[in-house]
N, CA and C atoms as an extended XYZ file, in Angstrom:
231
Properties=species:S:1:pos:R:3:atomname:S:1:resname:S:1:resid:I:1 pbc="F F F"
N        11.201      -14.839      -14.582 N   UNK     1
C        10.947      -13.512      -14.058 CA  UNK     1
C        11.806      -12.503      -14.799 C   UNK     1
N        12.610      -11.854      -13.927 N   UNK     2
C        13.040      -10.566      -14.474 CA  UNK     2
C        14.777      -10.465      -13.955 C   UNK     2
N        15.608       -9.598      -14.666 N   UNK     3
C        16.410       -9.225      -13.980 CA  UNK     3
C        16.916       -8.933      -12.521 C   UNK     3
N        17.665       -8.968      -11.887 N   UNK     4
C        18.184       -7.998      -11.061 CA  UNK     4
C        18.098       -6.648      -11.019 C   UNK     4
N        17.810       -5.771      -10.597 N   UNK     5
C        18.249       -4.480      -10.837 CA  UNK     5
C        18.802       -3.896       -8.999 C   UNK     5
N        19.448       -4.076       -8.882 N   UNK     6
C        19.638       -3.946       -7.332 CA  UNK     6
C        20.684       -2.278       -7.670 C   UNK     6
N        21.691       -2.133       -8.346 N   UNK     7
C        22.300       -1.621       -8.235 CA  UNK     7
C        21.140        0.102       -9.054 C   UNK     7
N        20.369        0.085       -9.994 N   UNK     8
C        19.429        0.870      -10.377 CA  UNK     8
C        18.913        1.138       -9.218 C   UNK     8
N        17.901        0.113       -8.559 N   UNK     9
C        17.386        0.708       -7.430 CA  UNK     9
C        18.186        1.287       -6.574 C   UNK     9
N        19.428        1.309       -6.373 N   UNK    10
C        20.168        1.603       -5.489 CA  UNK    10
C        20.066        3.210       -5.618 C   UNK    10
N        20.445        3.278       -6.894 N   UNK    11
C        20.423        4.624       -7.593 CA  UNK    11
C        19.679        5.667       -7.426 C   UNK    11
N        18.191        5.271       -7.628 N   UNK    12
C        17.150        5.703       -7.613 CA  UNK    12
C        16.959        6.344       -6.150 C   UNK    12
N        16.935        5.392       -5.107 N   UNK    13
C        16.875        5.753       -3.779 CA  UNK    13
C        17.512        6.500       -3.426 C   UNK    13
N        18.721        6.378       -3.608 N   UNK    14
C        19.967        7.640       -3.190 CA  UNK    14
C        19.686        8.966       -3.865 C   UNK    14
N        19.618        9.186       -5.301 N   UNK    15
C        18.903       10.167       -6.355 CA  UNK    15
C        17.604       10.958       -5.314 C   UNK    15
N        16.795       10.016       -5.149 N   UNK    16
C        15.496       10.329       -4.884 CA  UNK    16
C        15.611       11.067       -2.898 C   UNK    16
N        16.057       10.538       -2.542 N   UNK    17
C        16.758       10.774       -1.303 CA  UNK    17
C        17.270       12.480       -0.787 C   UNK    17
N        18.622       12.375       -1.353 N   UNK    18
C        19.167       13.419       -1.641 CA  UNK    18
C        18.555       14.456       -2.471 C   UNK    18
N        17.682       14.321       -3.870 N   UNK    19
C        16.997       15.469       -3.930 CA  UNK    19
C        15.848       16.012       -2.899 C   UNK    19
N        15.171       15.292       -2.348 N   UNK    20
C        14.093       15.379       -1.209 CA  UNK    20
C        14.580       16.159       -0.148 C   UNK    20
N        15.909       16.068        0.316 N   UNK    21
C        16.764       16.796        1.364 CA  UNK    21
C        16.598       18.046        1.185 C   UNK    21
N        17.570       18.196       -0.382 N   UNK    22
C        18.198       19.390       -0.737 CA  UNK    22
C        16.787       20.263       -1.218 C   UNK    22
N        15.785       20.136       -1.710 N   UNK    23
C        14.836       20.847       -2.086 CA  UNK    23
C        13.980       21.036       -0.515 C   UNK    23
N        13.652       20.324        0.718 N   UNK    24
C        12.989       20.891        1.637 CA  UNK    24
C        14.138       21.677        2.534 C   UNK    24
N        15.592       21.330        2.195 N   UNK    25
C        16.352       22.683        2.864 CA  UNK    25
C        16.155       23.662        2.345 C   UNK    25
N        16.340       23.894        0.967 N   UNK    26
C        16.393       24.907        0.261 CA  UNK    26
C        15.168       26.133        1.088 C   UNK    26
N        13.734       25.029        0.952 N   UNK    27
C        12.376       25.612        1.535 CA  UNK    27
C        13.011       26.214        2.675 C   UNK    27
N        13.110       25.740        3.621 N   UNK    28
C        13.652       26.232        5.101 CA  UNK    28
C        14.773       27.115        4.926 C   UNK    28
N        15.462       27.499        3.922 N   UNK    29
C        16.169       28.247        3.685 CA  UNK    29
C        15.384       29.782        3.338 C   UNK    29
N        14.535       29.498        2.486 N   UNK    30
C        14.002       30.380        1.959 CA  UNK    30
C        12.996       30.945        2.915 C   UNK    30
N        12.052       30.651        3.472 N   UNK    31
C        11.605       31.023        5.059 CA  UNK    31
C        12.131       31.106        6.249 C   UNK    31
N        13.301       31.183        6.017 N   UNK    32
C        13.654       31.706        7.321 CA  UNK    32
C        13.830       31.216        8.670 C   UNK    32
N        13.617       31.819        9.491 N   UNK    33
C        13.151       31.454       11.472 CA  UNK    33
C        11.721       30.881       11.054 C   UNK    33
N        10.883       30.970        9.929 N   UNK    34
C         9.392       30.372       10.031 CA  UNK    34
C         9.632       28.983        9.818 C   UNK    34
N        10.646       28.799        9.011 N   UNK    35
C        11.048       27.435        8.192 CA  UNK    35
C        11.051       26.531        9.392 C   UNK    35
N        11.454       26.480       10.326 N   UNK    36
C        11.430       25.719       11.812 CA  UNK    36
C        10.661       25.643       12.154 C   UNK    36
N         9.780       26.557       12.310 N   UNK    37
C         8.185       26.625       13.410 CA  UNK    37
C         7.220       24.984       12.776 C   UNK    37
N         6.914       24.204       13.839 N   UNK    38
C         6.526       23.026       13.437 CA  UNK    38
C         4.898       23.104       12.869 C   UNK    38
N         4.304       24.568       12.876 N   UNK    39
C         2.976       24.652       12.090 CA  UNK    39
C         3.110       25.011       10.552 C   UNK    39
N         4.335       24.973        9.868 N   UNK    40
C         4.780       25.095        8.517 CA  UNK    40
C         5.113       23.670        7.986 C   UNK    40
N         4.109       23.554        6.996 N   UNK    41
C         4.781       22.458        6.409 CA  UNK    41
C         5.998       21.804        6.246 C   UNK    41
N         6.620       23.198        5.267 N   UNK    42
C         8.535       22.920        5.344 CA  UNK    42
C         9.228       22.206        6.288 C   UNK    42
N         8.742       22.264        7.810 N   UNK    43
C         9.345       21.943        8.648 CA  UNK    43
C         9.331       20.071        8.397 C   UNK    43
N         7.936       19.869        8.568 N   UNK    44
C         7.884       18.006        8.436 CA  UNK    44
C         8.330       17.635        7.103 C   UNK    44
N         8.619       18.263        5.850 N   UNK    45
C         9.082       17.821        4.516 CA  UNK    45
C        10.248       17.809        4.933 C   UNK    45
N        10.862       18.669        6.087 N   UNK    46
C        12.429       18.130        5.946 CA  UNK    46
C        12.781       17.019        6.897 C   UNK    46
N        11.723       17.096        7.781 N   UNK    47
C        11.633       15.946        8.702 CA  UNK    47
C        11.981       14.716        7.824 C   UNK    47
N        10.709       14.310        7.080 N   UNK    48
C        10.685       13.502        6.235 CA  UNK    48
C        11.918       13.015        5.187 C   UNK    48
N        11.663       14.110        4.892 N   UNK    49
C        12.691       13.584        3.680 CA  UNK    49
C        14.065       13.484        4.270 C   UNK    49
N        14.266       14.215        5.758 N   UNK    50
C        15.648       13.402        6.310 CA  UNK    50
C        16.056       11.770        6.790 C   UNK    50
N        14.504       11.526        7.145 N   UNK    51
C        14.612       10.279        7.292 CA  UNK    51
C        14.498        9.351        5.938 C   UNK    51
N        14.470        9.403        4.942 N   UNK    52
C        14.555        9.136        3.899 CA  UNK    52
C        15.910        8.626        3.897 C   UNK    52
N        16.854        9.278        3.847 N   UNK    53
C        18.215        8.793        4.207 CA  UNK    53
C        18.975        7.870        5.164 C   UNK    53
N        17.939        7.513        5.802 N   UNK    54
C        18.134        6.514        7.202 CA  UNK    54
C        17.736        4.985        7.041 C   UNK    54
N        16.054        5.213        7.230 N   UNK    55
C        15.723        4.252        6.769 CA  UNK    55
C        15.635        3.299        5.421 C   UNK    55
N        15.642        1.778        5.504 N   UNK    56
C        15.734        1.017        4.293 CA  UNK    56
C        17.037        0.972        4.065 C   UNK    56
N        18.200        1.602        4.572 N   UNK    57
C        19.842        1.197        4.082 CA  UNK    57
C        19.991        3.142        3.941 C   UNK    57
N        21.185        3.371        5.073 N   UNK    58
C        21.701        4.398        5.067 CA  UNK    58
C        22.201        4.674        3.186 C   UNK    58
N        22.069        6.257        3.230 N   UNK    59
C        22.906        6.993        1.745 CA  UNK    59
C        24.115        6.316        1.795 C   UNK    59
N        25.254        6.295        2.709 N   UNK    60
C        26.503        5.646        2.916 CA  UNK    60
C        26.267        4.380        1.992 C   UNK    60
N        25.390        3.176        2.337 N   UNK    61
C        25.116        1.599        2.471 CA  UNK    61
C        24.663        1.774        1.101 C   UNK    61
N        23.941        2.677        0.332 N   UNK    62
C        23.130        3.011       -1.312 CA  UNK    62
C        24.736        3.007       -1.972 C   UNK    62
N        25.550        3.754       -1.334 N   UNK    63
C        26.444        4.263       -2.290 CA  UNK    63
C        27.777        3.194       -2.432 C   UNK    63
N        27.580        2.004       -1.139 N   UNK    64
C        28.415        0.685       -1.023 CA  UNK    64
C        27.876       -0.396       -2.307 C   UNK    64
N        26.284       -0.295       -2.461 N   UNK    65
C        25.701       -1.686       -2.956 CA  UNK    65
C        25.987       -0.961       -4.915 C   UNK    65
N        26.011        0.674       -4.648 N   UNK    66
C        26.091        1.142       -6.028 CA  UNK    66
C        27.647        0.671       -6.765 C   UNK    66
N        28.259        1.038       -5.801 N   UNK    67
C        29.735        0.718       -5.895 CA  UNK    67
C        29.870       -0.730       -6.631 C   UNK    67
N        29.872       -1.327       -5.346 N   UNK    68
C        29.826       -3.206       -5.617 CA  UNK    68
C        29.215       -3.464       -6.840 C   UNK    68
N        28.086       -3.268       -7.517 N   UNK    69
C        27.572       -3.364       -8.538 CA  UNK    69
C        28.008       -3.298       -9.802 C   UNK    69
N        28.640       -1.790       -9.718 N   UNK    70
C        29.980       -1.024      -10.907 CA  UNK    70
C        30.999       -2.018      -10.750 C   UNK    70
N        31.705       -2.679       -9.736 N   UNK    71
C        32.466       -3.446      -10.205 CA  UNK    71
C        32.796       -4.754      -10.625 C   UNK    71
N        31.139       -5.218      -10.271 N   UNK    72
C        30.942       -6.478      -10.935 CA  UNK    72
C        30.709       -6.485      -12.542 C   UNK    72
N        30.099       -5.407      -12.880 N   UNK    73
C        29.708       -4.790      -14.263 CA  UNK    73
C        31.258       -4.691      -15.093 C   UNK    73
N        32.189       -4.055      -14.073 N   UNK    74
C        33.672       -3.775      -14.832 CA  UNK    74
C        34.140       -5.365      -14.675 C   UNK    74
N        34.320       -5.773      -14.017 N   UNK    75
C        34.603       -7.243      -14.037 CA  UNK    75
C        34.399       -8.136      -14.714 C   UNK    75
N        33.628       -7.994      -14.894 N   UNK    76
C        32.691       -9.095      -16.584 CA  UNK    76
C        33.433       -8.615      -17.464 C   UNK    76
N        33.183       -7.370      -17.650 N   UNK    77
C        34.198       -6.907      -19.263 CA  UNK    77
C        35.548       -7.310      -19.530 C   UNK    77
């Protein structure tokens, strides 16, 4: 088969995560008191993309397995 890549994916998710946040706050930033109202899209993109961070292994738990990874990588060397 193939490699491991646990610590990439790790990456990716957290990356992918955190931009999803910060770009549907931004939205809700930029609209205002509408940004809340639950007939605006903005509102469920931030829904969403907050739970993004939850489910499948908390941002915290991404940034433990990223860690662990880096120091198995430094370890070998």
């Amino acid at each position: 088969m193939g490699e491991r890549r646990t610590g990439e994916a790790a990456m990716a998710k957290l990356a992918g995560s955190e931009a999803a946040t910060y770009c549907s706050h931004q939205a809700i930033q930029i609209l205002g008191g509408m940004g809340y109202v639950s007939s605006m899209p903005a509102e469920r993109y931030y829904r969403d993309a907050r739970i993004t961070e939850i489910y499948e292994g908390t941002s915290e738990i991404q940034k433990l397995v990223i860690a662990g990874c880096l120091l198995k990588e430094y370890q070998a060397v």
